[in-house]
Biopython code that builds the backbone (N, CA, C, O; Angstrom):
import numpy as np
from Bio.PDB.StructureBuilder import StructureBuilder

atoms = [
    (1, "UNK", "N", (89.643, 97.362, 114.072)),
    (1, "UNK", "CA", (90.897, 96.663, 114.263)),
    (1, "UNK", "C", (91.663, 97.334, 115.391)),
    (1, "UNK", "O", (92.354, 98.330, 115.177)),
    (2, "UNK", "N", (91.535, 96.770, 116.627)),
    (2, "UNK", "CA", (92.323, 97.570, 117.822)),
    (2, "UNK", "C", (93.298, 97.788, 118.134)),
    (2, "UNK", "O", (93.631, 98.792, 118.763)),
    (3, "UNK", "N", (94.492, 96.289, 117.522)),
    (3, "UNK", "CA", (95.788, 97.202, 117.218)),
    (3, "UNK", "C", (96.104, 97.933, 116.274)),
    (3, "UNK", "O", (97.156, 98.552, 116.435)),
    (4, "UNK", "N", (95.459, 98.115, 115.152)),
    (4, "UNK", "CA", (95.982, 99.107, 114.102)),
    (4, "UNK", "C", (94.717, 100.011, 114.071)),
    (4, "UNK", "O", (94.011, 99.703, 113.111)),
    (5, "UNK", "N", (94.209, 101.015, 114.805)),
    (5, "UNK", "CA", (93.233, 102.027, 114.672)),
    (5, "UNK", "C", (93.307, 102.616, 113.944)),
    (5, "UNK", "O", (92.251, 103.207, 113.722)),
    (6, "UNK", "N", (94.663, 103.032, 112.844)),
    (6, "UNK", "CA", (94.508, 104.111, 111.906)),
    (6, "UNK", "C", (94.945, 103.031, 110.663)),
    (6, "UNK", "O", (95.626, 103.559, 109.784)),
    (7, "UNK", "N", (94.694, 101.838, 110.510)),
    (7, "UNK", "CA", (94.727, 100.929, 109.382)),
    (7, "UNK", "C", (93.444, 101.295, 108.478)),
    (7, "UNK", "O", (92.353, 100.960, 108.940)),
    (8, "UNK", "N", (93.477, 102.039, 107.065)),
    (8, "UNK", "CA", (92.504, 101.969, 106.232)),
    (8, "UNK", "C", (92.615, 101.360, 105.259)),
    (8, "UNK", "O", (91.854, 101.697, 104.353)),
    (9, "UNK", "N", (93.457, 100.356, 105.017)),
    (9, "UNK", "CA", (93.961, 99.683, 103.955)),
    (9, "UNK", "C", (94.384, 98.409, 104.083)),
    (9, "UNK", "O", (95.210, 98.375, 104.996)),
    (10, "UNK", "N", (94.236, 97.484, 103.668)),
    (10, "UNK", "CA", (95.001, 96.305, 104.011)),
    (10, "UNK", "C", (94.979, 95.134, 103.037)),
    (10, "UNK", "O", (94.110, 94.262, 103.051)),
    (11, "UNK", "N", (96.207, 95.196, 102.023)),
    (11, "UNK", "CA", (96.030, 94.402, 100.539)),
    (11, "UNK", "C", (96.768, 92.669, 101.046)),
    (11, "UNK", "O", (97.989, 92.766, 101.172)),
    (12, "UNK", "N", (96.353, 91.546, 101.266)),
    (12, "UNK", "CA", (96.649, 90.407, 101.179)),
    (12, "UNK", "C", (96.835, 89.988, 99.944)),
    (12, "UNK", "O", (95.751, 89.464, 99.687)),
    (13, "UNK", "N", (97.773, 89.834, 98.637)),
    (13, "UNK", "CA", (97.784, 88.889, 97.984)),
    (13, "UNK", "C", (99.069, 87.870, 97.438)),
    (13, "UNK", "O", (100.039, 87.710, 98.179)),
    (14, "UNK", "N", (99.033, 87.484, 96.668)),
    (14, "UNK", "CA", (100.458, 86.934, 96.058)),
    (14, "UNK", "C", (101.244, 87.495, 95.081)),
    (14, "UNK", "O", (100.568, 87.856, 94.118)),
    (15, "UNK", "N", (102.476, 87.710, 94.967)),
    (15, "UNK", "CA", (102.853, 88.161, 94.269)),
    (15, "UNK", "C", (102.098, 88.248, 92.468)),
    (15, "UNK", "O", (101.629, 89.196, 91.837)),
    (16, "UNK", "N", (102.279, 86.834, 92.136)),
    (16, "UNK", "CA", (102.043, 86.861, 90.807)),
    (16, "UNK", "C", (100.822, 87.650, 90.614)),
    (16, "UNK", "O", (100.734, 87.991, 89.435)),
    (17, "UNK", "N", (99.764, 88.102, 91.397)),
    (17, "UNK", "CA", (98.283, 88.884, 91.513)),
    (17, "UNK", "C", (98.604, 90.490, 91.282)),
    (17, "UNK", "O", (97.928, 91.320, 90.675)),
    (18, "UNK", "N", (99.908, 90.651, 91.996)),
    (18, "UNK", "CA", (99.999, 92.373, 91.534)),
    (18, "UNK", "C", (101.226, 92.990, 91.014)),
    (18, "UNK", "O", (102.287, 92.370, 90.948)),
    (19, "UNK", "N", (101.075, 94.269, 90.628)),
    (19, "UNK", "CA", (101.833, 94.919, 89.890)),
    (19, "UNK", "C", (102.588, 96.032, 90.916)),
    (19, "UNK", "O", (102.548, 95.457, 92.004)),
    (20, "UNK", "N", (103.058, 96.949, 91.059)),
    (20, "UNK", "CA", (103.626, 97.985, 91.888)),
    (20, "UNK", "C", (103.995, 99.127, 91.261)),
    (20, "UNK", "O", (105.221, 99.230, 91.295)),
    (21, "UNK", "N", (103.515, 99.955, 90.750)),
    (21, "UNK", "CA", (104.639, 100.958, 89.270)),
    (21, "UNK", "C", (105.119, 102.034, 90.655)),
    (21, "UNK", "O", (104.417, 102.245, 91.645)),
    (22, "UNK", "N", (106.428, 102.585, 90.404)),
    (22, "UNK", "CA", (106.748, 103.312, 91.322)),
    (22, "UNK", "C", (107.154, 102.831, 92.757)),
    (22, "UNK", "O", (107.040, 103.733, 93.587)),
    (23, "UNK", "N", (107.503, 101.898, 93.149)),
    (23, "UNK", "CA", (107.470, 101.796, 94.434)),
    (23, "UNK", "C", (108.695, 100.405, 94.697)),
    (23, "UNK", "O", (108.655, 99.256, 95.138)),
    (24, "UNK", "N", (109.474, 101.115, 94.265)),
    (24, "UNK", "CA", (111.239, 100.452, 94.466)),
    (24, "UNK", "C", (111.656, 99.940, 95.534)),
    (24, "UNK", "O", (112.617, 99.177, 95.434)),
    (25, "UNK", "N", (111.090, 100.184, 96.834)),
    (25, "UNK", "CA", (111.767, 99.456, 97.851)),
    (25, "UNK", "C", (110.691, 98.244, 98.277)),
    (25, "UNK", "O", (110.947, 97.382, 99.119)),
    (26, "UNK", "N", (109.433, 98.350, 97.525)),
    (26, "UNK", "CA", (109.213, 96.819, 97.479)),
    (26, "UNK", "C", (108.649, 96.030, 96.491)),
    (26, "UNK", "O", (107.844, 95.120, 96.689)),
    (27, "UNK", "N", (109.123, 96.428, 95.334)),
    (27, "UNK", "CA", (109.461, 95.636, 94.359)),
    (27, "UNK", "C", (110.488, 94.725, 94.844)),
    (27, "UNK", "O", (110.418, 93.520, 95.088)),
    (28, "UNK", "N", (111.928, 95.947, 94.975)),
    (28, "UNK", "CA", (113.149, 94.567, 95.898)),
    (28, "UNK", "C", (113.039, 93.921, 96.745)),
    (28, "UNK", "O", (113.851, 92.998, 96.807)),
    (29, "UNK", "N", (112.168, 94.017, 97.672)),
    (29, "UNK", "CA", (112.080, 93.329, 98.993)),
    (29, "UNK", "C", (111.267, 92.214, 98.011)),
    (29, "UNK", "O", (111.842, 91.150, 98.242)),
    (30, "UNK", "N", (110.208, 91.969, 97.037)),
    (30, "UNK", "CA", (109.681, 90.851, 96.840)),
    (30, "UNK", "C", (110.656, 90.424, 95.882)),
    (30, "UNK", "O", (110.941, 89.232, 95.998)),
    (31, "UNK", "N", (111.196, 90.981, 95.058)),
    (31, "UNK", "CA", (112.383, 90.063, 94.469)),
    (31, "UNK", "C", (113.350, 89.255, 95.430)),
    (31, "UNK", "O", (113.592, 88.060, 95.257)),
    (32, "UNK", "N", (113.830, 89.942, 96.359)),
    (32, "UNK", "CA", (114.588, 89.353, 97.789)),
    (32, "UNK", "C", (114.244, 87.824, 98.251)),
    (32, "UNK", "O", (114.781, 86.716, 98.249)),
    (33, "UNK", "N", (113.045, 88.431, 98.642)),
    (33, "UNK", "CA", (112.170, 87.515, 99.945)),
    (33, "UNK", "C", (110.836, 86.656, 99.204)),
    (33, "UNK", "O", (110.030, 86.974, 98.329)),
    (34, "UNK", "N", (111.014, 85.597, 99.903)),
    (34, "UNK", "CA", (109.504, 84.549, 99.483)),
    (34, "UNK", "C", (108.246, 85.760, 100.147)),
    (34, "UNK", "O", (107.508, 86.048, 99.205)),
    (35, "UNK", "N", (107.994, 86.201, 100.901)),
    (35, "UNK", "CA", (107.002, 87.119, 101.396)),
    (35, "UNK", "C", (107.670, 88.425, 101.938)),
    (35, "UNK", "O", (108.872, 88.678, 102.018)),
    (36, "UNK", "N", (106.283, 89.411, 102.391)),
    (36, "UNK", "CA", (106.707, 90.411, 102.603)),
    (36, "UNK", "C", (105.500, 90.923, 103.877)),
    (36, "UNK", "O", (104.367, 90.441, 103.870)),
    (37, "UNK", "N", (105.924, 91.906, 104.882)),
    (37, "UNK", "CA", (104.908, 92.957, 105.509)),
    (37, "UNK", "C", (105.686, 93.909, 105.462)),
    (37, "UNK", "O", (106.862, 94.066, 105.789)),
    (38, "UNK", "N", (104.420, 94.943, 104.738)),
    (38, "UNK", "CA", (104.957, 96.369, 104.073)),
    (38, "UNK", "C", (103.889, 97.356, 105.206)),
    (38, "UNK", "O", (102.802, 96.918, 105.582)),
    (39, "UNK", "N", (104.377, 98.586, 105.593)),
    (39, "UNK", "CA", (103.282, 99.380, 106.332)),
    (39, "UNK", "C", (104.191, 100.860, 105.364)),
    (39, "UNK", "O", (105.333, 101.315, 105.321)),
    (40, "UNK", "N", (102.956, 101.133, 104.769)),
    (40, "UNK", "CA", (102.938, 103.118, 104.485)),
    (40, "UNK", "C", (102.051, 103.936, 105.842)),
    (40, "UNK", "O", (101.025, 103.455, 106.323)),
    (41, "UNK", "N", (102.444, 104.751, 106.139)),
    (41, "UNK", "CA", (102.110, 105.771, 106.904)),
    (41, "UNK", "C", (101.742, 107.152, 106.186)),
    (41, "UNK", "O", (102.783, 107.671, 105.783)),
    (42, "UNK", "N", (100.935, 107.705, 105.974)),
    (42, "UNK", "CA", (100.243, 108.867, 105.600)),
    (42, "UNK", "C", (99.794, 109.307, 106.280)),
    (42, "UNK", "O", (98.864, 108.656, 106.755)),
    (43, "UNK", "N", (100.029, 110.650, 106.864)),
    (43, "UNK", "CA", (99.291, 111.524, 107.721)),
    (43, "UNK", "C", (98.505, 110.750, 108.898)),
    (43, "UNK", "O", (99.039, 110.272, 109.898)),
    (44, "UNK", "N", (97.292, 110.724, 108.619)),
    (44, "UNK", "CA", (96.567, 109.631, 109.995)),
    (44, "UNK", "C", (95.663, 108.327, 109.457)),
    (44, "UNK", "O", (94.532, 107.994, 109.811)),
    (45, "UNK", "N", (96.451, 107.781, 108.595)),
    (45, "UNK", "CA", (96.424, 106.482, 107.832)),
    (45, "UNK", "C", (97.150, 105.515, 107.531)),
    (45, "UNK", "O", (98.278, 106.007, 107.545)),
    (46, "UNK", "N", (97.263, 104.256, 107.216)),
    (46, "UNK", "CA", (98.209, 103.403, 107.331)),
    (46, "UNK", "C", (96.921, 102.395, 106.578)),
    (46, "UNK", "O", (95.732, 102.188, 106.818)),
    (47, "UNK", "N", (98.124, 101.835, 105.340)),
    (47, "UNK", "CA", (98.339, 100.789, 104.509)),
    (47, "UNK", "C", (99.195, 99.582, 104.673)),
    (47, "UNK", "O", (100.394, 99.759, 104.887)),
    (48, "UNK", "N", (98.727, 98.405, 104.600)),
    (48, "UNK", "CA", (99.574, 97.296, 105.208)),
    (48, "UNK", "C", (99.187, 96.493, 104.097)),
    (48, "UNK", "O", (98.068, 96.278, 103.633)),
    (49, "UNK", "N", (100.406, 96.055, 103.727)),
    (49, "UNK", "CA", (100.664, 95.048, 102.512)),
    (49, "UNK", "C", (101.250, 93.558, 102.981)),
    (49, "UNK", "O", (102.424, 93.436, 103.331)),
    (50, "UNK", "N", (100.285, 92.399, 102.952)),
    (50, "UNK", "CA", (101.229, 91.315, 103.204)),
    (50, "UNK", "C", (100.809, 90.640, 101.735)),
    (50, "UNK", "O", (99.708, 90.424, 101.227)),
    (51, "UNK", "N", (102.258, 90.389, 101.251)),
    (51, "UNK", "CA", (102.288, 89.788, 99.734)),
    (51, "UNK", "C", (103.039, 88.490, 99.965)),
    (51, "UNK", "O", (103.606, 88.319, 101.044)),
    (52, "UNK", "N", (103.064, 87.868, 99.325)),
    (52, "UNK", "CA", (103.970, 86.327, 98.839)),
    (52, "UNK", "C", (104.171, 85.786, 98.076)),
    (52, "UNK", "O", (103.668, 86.296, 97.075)),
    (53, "UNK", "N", (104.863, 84.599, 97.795)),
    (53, "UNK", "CA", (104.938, 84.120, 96.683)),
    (53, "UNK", "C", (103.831, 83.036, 96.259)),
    (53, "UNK", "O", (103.579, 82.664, 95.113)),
    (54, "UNK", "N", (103.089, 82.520, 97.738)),
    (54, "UNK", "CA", (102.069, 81.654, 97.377)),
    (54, "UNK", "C", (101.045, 81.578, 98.632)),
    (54, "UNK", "O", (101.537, 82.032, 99.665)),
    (55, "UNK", "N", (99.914, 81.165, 98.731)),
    (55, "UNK", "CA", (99.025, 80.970, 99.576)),
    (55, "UNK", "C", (99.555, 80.675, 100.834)),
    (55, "UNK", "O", (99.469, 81.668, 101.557)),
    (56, "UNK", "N", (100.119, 79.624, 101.448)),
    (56, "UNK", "CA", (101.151, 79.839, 102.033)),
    (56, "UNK", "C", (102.108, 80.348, 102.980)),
    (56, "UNK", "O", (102.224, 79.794, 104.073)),
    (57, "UNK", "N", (102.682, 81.173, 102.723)),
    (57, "UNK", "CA", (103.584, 82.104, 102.945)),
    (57, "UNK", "C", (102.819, 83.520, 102.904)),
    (57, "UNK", "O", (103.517, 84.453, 103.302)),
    (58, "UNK", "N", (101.739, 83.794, 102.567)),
    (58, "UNK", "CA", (100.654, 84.688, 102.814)),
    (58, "UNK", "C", (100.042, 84.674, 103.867)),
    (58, "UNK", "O", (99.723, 85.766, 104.338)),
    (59, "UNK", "N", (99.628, 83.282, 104.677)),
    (59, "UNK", "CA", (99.271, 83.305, 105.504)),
    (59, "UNK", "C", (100.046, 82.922, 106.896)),
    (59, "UNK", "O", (99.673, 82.851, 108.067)),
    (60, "UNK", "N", (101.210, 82.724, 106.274)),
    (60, "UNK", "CA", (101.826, 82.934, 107.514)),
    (60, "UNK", "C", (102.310, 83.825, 108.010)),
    (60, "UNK", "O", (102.491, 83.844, 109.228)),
    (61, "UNK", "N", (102.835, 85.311, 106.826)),
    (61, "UNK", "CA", (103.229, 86.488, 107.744)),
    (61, "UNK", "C", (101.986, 87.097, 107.886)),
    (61, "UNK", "O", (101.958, 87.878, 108.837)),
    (62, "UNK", "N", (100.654, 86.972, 107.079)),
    (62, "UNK", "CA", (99.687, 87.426, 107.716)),
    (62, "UNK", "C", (99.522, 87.072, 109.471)),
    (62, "UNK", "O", (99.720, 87.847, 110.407)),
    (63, "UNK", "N", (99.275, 86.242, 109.494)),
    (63, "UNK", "CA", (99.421, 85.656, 111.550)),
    (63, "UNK", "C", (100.050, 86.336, 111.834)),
    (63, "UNK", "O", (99.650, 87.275, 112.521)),
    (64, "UNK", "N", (101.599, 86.205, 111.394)),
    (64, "UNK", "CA", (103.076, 86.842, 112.483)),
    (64, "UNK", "C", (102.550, 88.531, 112.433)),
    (64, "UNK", "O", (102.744, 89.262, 113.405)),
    (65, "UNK", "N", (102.089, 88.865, 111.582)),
    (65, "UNK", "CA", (102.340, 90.514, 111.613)),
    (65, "UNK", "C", (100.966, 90.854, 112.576)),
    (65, "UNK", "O", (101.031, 91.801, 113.360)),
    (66, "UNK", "N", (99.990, 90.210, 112.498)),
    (66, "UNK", "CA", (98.768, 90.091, 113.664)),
    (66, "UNK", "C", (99.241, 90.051, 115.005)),
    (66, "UNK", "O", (98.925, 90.811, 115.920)),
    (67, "UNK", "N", (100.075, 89.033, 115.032)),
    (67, "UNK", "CA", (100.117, 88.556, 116.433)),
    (67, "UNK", "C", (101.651, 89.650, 117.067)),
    (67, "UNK", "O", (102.109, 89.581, 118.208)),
    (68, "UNK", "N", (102.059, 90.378, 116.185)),
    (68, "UNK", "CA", (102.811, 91.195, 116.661)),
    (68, "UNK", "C", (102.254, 92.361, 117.621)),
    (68, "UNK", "O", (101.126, 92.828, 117.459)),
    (69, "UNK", "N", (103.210, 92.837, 118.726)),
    (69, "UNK", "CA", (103.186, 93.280, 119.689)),
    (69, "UNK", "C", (104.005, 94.990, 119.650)),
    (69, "UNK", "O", (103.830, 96.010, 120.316)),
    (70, "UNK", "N", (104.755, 94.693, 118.728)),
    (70, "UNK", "CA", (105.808, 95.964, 118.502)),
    (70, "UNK", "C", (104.518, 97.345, 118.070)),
    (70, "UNK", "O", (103.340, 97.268, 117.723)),
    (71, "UNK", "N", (105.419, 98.495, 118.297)),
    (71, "UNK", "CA", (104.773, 99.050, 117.671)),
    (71, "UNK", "C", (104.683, 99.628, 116.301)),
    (71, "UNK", "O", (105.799, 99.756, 115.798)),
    (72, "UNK", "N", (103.501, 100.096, 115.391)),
    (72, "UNK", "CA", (103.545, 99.978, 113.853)),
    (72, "UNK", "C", (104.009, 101.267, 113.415)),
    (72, "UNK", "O", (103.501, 102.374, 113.592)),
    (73, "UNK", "N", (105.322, 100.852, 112.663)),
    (73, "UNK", "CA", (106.193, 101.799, 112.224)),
    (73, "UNK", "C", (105.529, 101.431, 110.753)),
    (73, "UNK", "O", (104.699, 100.582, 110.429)),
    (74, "UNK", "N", (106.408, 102.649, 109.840)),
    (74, "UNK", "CA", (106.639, 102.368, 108.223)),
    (74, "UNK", "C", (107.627, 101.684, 107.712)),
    (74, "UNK", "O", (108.652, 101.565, 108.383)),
    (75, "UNK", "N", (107.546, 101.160, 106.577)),
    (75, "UNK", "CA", (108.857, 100.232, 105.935)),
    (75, "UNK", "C", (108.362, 98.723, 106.183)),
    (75, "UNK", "O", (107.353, 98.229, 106.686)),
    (76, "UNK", "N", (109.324, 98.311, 105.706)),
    (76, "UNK", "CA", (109.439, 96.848, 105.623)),
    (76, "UNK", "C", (109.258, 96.332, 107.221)),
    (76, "UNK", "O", (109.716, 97.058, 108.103)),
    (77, "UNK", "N", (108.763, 95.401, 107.486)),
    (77, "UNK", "CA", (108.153, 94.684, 108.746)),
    (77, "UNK", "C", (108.673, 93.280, 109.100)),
    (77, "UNK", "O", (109.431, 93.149, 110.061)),
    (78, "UNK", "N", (108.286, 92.211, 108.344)),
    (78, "UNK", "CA", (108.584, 91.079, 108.404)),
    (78, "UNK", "C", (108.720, 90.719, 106.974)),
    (78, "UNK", "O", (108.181, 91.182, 105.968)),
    (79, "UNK", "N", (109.724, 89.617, 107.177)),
    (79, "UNK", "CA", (110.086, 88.874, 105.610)),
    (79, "UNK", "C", (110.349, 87.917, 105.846)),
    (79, "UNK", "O", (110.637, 87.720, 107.027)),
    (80, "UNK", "N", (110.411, 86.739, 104.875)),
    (80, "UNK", "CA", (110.547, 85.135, 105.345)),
    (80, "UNK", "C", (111.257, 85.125, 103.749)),
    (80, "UNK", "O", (110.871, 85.822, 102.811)),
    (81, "UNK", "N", (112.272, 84.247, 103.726)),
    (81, "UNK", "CA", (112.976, 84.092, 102.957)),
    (81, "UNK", "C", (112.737, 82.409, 102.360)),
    (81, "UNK", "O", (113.441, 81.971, 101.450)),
]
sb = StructureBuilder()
sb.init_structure("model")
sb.init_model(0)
sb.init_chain("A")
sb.init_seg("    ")
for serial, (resi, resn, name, xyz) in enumerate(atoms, 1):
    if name == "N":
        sb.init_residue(resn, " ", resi, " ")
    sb.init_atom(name, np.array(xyz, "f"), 0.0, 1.0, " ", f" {name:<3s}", serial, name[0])
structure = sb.get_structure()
């Protein structure tokens, strides 16, 4: 993956599919928002979460966060309401 070289992770699903224990700032962001792009940063690794509320809206911030150009920070990314 050539824009994300240190991506070892990358969970696509819908909300109702997962659980989160521990992890408060995006639990709220999916209570918030119809979707979400989440990036963790660990040492020389990176986890990218695009969740939603339905098929959908999964695949559309999946695209947007692809076709992004910025560079990949941690935290919350994109959200569609």
């Amino acid at each position: 993956m050539e824009p994300y070289p240190k991506l070892n992770g990358l969970l696509i699903m819908r909300y109702d599919q997962i659980h989160f224990d521990g992890d408060k700032e995006l639990q709220e962001a999916m209570a918030k928002h119809r979707g979400v792009v989440a990036v963790r940063l660990e040492e020389e690794h990176m986890t990218a979460f695009v969740l939603g509320r339905d098929n959908a809206t999964v695949a559309e911030l999946g695209k947007k966060w692809w076709e992004c150009k910025e560079k990949v920070r941690e935290g919350l990314i994109y959200w569609v309401d």
